[in-house]
PDB file of N, CA, C, O and CB in Angstrom:
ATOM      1  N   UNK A   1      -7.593  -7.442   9.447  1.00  0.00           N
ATOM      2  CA  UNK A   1      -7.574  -8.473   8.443  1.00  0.00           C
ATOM      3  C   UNK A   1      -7.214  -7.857   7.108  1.00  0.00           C
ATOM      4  O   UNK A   1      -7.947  -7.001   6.613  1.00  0.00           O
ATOM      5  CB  UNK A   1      -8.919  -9.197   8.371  1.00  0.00           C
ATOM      6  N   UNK A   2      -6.187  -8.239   6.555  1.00  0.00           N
ATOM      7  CA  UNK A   2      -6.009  -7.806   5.049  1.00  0.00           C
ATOM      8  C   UNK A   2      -6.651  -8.291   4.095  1.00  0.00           C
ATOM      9  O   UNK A   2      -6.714  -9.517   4.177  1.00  0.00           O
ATOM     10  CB  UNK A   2      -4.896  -7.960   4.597  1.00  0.00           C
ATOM     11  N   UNK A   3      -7.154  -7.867   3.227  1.00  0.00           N
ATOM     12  CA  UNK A   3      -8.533  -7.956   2.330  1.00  0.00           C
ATOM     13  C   UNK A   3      -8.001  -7.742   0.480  1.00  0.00           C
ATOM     14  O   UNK A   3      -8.168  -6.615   0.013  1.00  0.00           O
ATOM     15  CB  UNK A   3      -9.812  -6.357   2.966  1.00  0.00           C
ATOM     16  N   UNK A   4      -7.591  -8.485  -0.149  1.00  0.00           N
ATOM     17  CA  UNK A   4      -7.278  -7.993  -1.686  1.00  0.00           C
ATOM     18  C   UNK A   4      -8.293  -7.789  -2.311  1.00  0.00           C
ATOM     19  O   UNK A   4      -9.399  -8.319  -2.202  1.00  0.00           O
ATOM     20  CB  UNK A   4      -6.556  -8.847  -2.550  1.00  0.00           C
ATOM     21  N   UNK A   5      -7.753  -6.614  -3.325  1.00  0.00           N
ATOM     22  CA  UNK A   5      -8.819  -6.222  -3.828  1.00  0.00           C
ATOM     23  C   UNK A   5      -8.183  -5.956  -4.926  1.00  0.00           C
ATOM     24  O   UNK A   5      -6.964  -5.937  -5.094  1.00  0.00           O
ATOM     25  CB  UNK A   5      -9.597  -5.275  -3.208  1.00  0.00           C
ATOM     26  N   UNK A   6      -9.230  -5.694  -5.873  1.00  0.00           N
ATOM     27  CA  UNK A   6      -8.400  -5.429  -7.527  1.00  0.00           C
ATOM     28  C   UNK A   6      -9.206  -4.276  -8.038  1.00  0.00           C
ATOM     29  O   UNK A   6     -10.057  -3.729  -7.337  1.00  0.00           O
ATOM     30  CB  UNK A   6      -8.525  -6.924  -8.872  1.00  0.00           C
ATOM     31  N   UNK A   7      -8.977  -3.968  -9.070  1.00  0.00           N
ATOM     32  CA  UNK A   7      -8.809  -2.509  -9.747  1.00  0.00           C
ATOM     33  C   UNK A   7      -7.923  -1.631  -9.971  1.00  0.00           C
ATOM     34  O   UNK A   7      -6.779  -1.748  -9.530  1.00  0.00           O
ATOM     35  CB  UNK A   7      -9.348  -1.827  -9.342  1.00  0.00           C
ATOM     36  N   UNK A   8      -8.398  -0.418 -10.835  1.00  0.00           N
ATOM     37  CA  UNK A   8      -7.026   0.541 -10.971  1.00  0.00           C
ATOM     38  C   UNK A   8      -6.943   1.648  -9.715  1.00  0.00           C
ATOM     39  O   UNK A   8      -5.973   2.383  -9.526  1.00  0.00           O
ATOM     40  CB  UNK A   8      -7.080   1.498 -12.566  1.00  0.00           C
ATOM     41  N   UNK A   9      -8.049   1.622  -8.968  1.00  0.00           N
ATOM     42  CA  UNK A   9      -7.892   3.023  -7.629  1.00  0.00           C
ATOM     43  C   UNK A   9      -7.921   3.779  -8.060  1.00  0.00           C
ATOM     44  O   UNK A   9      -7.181   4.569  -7.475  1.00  0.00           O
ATOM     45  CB  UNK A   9      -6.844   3.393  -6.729  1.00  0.00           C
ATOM     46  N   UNK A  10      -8.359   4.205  -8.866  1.00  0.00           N
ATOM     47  CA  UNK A  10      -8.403   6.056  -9.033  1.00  0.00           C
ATOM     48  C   UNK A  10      -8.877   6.520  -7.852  1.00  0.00           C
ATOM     49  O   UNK A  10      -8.090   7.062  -7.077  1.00  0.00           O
ATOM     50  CB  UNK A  10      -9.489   6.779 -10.265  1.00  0.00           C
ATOM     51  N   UNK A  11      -9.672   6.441  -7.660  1.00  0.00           N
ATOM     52  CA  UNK A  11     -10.451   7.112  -6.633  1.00  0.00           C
ATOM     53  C   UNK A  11      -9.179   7.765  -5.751  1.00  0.00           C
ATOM     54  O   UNK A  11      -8.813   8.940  -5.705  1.00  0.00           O
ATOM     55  CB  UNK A  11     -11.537   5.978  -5.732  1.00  0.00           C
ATOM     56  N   UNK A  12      -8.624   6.559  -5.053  1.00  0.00           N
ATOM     57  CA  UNK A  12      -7.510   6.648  -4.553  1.00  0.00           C
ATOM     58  C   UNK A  12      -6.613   7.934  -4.648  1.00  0.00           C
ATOM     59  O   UNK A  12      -6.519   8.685  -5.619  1.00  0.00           O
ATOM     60  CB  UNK A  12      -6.983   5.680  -5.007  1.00  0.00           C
ATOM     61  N   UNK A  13      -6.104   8.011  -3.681  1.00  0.00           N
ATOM     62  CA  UNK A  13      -4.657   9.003  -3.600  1.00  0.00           C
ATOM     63  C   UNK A  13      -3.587   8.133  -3.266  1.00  0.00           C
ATOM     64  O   UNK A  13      -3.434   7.603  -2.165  1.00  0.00           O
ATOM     65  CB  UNK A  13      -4.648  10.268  -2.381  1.00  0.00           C
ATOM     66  N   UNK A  14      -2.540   7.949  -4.677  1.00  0.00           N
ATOM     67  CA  UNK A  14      -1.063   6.988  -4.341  1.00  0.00           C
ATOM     68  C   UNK A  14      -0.502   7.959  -3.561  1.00  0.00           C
ATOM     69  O   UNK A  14      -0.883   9.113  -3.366  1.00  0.00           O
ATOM     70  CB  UNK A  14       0.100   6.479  -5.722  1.00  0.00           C
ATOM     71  N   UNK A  15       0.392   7.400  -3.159  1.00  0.00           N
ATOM     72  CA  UNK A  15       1.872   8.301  -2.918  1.00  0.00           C
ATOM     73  C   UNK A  15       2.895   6.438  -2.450  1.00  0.00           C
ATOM     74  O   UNK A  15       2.694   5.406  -1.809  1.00  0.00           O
ATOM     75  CB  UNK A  15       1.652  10.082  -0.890  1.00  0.00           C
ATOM     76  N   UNK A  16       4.109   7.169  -3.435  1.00  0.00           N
ATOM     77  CA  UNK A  16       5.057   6.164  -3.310  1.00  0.00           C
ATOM     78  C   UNK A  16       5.723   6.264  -2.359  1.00  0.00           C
ATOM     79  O   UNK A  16       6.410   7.283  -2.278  1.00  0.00           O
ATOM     80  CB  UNK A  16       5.800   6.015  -4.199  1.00  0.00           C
ATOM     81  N   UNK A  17       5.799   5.125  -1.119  1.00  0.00           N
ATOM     82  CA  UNK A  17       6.869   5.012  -0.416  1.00  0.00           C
ATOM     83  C   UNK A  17       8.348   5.703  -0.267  1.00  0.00           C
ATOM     84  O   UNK A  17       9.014   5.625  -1.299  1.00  0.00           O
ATOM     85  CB  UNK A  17       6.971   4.062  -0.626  1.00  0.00           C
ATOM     86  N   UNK A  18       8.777   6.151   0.479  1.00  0.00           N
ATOM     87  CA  UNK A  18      10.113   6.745   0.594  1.00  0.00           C
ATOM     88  C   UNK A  18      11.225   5.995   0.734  1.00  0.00           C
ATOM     89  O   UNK A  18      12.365   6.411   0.524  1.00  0.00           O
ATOM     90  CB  UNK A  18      10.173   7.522   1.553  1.00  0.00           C
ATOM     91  N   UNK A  19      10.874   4.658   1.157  1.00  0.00           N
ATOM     92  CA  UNK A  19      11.971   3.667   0.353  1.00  0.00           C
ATOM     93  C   UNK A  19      11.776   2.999  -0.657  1.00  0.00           C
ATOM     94  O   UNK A  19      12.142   1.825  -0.711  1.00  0.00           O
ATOM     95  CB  UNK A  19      12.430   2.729   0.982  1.00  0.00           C
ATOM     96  N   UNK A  20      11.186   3.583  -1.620  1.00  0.00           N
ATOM     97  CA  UNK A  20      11.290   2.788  -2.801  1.00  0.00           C
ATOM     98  C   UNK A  20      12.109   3.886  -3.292  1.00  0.00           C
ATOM     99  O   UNK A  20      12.225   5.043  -2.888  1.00  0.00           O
ATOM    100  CB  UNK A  20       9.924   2.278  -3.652  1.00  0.00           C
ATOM    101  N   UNK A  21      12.839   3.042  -4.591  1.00  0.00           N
ATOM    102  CA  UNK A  21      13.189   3.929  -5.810  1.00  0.00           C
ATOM    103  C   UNK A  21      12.333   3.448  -6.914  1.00  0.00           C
ATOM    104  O   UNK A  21      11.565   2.509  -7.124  1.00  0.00           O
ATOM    105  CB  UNK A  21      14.763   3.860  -6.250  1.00  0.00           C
ATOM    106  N   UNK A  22      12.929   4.803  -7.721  1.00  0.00           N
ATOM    107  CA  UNK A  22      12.281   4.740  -9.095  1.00  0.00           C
ATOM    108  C   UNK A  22      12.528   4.063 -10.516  1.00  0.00           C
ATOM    109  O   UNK A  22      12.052   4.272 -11.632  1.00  0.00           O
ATOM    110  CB  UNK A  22      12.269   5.806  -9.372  1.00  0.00           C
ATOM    111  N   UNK A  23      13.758   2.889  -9.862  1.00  0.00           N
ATOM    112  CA  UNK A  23      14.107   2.499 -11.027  1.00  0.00           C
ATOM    113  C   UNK A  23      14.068   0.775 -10.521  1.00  0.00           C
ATOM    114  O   UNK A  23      14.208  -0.097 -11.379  1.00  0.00           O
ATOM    115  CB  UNK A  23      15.613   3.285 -11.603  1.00  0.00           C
ATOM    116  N   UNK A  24      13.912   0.498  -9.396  1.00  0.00           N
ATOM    117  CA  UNK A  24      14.206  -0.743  -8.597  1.00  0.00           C
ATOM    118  C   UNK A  24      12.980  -1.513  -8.669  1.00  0.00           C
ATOM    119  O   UNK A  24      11.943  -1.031  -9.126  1.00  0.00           O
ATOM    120  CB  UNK A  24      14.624  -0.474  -7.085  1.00  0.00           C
ATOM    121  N   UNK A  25      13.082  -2.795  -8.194  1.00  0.00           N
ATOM    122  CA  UNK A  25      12.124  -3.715  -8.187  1.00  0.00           C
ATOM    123  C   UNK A  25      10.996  -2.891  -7.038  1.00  0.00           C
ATOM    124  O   UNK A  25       9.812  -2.582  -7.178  1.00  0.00           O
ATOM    125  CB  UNK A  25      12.810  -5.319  -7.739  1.00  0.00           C
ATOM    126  N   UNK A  26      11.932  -2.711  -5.900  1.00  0.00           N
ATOM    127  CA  UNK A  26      10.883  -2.475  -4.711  1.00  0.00           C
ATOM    128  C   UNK A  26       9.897  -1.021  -4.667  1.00  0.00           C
ATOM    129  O   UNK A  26      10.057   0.015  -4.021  1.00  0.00           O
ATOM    130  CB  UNK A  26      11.821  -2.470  -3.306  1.00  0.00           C
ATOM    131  N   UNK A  27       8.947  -1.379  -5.528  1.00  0.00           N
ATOM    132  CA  UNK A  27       8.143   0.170  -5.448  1.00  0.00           C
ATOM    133  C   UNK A  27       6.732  -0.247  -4.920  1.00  0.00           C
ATOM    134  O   UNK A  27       5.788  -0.926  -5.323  1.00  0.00           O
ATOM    135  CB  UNK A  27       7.953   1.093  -7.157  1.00  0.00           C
ATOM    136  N   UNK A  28       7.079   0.549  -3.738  1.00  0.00           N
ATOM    137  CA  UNK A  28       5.111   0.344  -2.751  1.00  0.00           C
ATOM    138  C   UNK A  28       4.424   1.698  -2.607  1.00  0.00           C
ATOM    139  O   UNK A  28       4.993   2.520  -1.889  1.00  0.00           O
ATOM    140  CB  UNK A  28       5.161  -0.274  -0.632  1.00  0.00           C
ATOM    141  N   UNK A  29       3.179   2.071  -3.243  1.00  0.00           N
ATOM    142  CA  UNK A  29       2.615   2.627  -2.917  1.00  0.00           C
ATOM    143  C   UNK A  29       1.244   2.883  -1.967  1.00  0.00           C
ATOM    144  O   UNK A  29       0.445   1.952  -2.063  1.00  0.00           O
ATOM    145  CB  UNK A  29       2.778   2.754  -3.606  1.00  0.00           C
ATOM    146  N   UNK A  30       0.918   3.729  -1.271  1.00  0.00           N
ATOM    147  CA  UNK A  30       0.093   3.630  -0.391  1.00  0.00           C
ATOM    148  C   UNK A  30      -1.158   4.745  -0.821  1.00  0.00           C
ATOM    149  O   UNK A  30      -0.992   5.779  -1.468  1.00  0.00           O
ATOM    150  CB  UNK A  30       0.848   3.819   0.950  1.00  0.00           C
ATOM    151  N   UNK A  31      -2.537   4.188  -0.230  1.00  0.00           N
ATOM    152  CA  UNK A  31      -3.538   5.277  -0.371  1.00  0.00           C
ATOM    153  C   UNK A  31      -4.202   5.146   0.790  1.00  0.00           C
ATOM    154  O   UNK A  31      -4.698   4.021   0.850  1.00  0.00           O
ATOM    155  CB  UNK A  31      -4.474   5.235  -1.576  1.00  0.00           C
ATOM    156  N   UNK A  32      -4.443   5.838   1.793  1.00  0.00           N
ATOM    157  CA  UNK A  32      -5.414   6.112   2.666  1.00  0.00           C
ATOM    158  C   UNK A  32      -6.601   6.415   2.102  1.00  0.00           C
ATOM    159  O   UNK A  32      -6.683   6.931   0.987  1.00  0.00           O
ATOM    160  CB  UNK A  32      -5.080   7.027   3.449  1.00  0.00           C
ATOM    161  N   UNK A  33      -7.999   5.999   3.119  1.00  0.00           N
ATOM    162  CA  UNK A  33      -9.394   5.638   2.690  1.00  0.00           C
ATOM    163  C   UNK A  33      -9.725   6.084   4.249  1.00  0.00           C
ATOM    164  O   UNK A  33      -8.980   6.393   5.179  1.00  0.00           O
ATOM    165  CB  UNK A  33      -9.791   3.841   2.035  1.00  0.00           C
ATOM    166  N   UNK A  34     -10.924   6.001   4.154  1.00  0.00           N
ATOM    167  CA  UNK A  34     -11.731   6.483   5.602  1.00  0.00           C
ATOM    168  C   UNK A  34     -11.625   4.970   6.503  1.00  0.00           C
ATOM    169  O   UNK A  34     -11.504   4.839   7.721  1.00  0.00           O
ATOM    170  CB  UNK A  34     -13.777   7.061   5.255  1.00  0.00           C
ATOM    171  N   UNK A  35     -11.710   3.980   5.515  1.00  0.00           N
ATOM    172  CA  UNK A  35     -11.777   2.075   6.107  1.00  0.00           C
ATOM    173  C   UNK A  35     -11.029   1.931   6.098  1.00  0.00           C
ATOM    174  O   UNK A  35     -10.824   1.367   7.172  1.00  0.00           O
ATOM    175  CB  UNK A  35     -12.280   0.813   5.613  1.00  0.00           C
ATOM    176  N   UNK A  36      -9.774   2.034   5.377  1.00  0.00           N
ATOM    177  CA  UNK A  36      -8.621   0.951   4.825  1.00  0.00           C
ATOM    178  C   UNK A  36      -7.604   1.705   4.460  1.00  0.00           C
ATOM    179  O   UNK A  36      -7.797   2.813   3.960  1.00  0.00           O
ATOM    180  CB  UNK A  36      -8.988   0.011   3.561  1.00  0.00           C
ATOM    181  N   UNK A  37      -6.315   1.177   4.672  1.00  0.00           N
ATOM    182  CA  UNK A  37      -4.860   1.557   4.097  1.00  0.00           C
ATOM    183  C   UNK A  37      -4.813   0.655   2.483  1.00  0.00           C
ATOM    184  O   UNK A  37      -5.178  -0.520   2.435  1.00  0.00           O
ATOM    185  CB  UNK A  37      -3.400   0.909   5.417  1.00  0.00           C
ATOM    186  N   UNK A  38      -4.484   1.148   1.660  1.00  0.00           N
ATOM    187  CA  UNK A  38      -4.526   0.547   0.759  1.00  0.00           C
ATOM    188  C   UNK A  38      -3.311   0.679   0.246  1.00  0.00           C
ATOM    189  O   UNK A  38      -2.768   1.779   0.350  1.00  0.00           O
ATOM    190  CB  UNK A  38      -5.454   0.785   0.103  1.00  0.00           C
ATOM    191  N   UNK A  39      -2.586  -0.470  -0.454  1.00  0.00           N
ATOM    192  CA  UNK A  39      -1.087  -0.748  -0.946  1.00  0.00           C
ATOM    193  C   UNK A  39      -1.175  -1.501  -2.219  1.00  0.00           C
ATOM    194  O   UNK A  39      -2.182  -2.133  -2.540  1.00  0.00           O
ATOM    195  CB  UNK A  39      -0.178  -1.638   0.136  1.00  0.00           C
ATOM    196  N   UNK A  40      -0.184  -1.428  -2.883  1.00  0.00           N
ATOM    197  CA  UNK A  40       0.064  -1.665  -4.399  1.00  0.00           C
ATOM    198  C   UNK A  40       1.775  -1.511  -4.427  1.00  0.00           C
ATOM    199  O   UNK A  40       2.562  -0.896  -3.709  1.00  0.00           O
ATOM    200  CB  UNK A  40      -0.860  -0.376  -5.504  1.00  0.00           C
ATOM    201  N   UNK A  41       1.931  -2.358  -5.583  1.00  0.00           N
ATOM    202  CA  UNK A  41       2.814  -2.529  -6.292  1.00  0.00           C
ATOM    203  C   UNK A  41       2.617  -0.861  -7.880  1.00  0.00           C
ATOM    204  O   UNK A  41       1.834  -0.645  -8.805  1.00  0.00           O
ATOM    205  CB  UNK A  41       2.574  -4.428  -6.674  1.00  0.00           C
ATOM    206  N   UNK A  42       3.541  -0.335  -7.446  1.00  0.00           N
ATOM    207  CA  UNK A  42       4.128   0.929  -8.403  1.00  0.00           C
ATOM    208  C   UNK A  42       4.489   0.293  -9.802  1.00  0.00           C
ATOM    209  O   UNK A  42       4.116   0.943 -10.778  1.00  0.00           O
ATOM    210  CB  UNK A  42       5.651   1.713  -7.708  1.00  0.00           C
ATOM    211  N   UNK A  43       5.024  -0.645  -9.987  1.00  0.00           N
ATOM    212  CA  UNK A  43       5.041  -0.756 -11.386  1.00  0.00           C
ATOM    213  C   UNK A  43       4.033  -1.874 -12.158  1.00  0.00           C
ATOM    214  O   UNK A  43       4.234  -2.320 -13.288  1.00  0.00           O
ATOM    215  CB  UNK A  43       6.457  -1.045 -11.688  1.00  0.00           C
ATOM    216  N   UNK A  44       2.771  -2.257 -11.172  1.00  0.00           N
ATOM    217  CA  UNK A  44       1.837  -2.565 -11.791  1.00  0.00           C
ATOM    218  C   UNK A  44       0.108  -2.015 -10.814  1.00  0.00           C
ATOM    219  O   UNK A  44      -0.631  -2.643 -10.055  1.00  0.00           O
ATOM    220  CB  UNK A  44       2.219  -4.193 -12.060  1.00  0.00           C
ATOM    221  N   UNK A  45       0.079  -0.894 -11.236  1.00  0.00           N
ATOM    222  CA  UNK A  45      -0.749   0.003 -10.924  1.00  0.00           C
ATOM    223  C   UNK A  45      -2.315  -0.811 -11.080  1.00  0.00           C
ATOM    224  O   UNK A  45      -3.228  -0.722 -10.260  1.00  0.00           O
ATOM    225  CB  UNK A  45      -0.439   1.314 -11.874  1.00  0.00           C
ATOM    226  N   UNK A  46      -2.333  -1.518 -12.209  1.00  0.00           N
ATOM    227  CA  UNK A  46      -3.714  -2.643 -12.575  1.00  0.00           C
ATOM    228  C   UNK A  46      -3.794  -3.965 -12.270  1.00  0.00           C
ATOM    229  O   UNK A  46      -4.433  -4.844 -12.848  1.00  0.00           O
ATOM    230  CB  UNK A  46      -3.974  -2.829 -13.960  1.00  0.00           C
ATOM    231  N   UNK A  47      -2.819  -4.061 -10.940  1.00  0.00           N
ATOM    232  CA  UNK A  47      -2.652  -5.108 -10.594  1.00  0.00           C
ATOM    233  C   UNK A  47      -3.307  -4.989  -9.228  1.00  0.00           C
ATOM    234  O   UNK A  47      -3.718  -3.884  -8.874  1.00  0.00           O
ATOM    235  CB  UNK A  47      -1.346  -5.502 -10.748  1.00  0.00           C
ATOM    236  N   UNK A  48      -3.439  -6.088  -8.405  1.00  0.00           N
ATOM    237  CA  UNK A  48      -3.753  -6.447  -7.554  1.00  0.00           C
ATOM    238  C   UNK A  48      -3.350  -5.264  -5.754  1.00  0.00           C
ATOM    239  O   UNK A  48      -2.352  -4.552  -5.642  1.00  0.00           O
ATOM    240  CB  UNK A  48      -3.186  -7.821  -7.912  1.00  0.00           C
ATOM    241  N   UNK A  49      -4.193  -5.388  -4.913  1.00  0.00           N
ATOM    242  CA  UNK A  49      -4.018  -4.580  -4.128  1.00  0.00           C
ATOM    243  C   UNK A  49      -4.489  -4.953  -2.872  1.00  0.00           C
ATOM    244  O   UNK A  49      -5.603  -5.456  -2.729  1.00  0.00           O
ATOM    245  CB  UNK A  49      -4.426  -3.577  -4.545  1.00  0.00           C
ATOM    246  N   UNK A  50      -3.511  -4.686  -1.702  1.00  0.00           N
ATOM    247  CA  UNK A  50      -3.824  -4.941  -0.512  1.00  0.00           C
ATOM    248  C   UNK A  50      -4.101  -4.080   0.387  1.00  0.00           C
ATOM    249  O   UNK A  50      -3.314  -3.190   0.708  1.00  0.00           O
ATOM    250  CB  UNK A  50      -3.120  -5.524  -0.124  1.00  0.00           C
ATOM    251  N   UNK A  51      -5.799  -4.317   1.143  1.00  0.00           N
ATOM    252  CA  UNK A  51      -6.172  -3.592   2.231  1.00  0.00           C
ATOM    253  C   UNK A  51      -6.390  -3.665   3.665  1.00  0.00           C
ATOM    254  O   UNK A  51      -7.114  -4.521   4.172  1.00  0.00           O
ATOM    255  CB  UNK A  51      -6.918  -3.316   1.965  1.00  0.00           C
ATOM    256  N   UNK A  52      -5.661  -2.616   4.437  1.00  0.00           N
ATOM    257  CA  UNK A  52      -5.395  -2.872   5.428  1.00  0.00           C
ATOM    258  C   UNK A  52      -6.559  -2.217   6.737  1.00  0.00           C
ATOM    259  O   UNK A  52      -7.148  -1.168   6.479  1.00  0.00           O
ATOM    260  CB  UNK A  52      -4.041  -2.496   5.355  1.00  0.00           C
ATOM    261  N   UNK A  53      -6.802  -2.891   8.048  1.00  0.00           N
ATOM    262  CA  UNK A  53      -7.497  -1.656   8.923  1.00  0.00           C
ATOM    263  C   UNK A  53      -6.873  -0.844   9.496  1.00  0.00           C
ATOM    264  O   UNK A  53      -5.931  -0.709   8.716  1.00  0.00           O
ATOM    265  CB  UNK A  53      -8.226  -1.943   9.888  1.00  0.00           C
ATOM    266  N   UNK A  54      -6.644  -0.026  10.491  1.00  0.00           N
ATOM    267  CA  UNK A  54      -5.911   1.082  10.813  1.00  0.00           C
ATOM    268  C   UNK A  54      -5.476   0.372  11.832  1.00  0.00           C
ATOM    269  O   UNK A  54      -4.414   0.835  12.246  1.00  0.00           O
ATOM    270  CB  UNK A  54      -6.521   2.449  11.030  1.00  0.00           C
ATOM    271  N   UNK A  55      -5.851  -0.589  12.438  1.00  0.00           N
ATOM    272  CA  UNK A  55      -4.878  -1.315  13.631  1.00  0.00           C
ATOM    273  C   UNK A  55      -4.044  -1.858  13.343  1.00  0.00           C
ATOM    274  O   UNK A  55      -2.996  -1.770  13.983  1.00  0.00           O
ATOM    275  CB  UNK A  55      -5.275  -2.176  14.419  1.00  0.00           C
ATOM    276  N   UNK A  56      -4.240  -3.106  11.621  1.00  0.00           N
ATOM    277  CA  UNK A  56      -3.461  -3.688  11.133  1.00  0.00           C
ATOM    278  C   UNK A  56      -2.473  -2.817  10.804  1.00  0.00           C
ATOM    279  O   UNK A  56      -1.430  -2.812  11.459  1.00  0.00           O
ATOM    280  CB  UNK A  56      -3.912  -4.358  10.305  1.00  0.00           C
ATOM    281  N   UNK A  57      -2.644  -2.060   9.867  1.00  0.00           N
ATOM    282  CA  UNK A  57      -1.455  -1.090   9.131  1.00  0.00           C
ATOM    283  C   UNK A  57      -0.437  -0.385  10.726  1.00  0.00           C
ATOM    284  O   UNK A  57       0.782  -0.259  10.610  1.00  0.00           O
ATOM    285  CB  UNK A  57      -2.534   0.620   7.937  1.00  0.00           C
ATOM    286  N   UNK A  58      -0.937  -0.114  11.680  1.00  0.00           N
ATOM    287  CA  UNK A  58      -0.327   0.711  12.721  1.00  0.00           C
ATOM    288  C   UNK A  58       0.617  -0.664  13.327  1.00  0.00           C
ATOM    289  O   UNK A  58       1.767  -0.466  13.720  1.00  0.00           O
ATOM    290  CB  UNK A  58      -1.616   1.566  13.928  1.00  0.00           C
ATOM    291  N   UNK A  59       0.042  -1.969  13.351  1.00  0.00           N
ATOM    292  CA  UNK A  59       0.645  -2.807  13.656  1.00  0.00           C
ATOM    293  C   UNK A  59       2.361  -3.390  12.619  1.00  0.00           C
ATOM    294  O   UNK A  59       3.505  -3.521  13.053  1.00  0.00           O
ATOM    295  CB  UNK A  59      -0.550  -3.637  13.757  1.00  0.00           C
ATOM    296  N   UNK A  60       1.789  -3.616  11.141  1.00  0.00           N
ATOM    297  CA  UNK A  60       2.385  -3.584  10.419  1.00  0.00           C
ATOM    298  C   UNK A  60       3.655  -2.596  10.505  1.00  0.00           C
ATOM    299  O   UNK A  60       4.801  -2.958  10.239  1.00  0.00           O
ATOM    300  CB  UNK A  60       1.620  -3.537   9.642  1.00  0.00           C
ATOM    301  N   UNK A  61       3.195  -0.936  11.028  1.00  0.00           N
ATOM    302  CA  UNK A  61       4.285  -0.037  10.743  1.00  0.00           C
ATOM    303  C   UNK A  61       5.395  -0.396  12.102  1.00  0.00           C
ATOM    304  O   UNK A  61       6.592  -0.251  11.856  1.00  0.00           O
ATOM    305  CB  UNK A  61       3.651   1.716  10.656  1.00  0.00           C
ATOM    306  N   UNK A  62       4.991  -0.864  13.530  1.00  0.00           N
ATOM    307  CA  UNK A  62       5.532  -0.951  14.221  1.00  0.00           C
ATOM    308  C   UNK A  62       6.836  -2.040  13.865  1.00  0.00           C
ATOM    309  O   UNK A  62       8.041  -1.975  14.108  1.00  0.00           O
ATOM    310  CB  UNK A  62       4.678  -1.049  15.083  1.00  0.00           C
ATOM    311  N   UNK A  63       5.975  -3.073  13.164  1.00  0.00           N
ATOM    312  CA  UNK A  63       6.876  -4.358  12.860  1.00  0.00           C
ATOM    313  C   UNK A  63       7.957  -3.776  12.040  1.00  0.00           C
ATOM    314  O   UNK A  63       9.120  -4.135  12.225  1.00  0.00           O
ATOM    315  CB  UNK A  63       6.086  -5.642  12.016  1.00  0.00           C
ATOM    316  N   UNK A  64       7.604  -2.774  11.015  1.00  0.00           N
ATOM    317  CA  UNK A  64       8.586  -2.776  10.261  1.00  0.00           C
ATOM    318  C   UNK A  64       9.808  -1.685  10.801  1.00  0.00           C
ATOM    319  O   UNK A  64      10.931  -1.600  10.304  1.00  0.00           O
ATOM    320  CB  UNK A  64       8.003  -2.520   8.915  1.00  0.00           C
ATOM    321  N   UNK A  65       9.346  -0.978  11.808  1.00  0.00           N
ATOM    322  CA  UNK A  65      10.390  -0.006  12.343  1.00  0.00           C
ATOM    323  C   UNK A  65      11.412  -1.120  12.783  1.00  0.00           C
ATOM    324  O   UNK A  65      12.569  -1.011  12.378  1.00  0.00           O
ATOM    325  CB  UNK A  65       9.834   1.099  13.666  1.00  0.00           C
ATOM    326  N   UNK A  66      11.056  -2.215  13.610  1.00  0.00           N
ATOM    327  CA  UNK A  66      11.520  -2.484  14.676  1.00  0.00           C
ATOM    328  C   UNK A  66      12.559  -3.992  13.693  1.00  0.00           C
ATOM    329  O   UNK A  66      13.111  -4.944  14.246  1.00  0.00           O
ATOM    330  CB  UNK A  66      10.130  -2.732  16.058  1.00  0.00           C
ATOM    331  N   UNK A  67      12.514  -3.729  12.331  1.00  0.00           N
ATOM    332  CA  UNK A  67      13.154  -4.833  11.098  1.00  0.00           C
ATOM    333  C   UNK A  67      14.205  -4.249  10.251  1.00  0.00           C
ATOM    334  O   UNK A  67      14.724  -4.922   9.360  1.00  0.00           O
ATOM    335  CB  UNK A  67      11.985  -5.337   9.962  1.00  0.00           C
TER     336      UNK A  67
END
């Protein structure tokens, strides 16, 4: 179940997607957690954030190989 959540994540460890660029609309970053995959929008870091479970996100990654 994906779960939003808000804050800035520090806690967090980003790392930006390898298809994003750095100058483009499409920037996703990701943080792994012991619970949750956690995702954000890169050019609004204090914005809103989506969390994932490790089945969802593994599910998610399959979908997107296969797009």
């Amino acid at each position: 179940m994906t779960n939003p959540s808000t804050g800035n994540g520090s806690a967090l460890e980003w790392f930006k997607s390898s298809y994003s660029t750095n100058d483009g609309p499409a920037c996703v970053e990701v943080a792994f957690a012991p619970e949750a995959i956690h995702v954000r929008d890169s050019k609004r870091v204090q914005g809103p954030q989506l969390a994932f479970g490790a089945q969802e996100w593994a599910a998610f990654l399959s979908y997107a190989a296969d797009h």
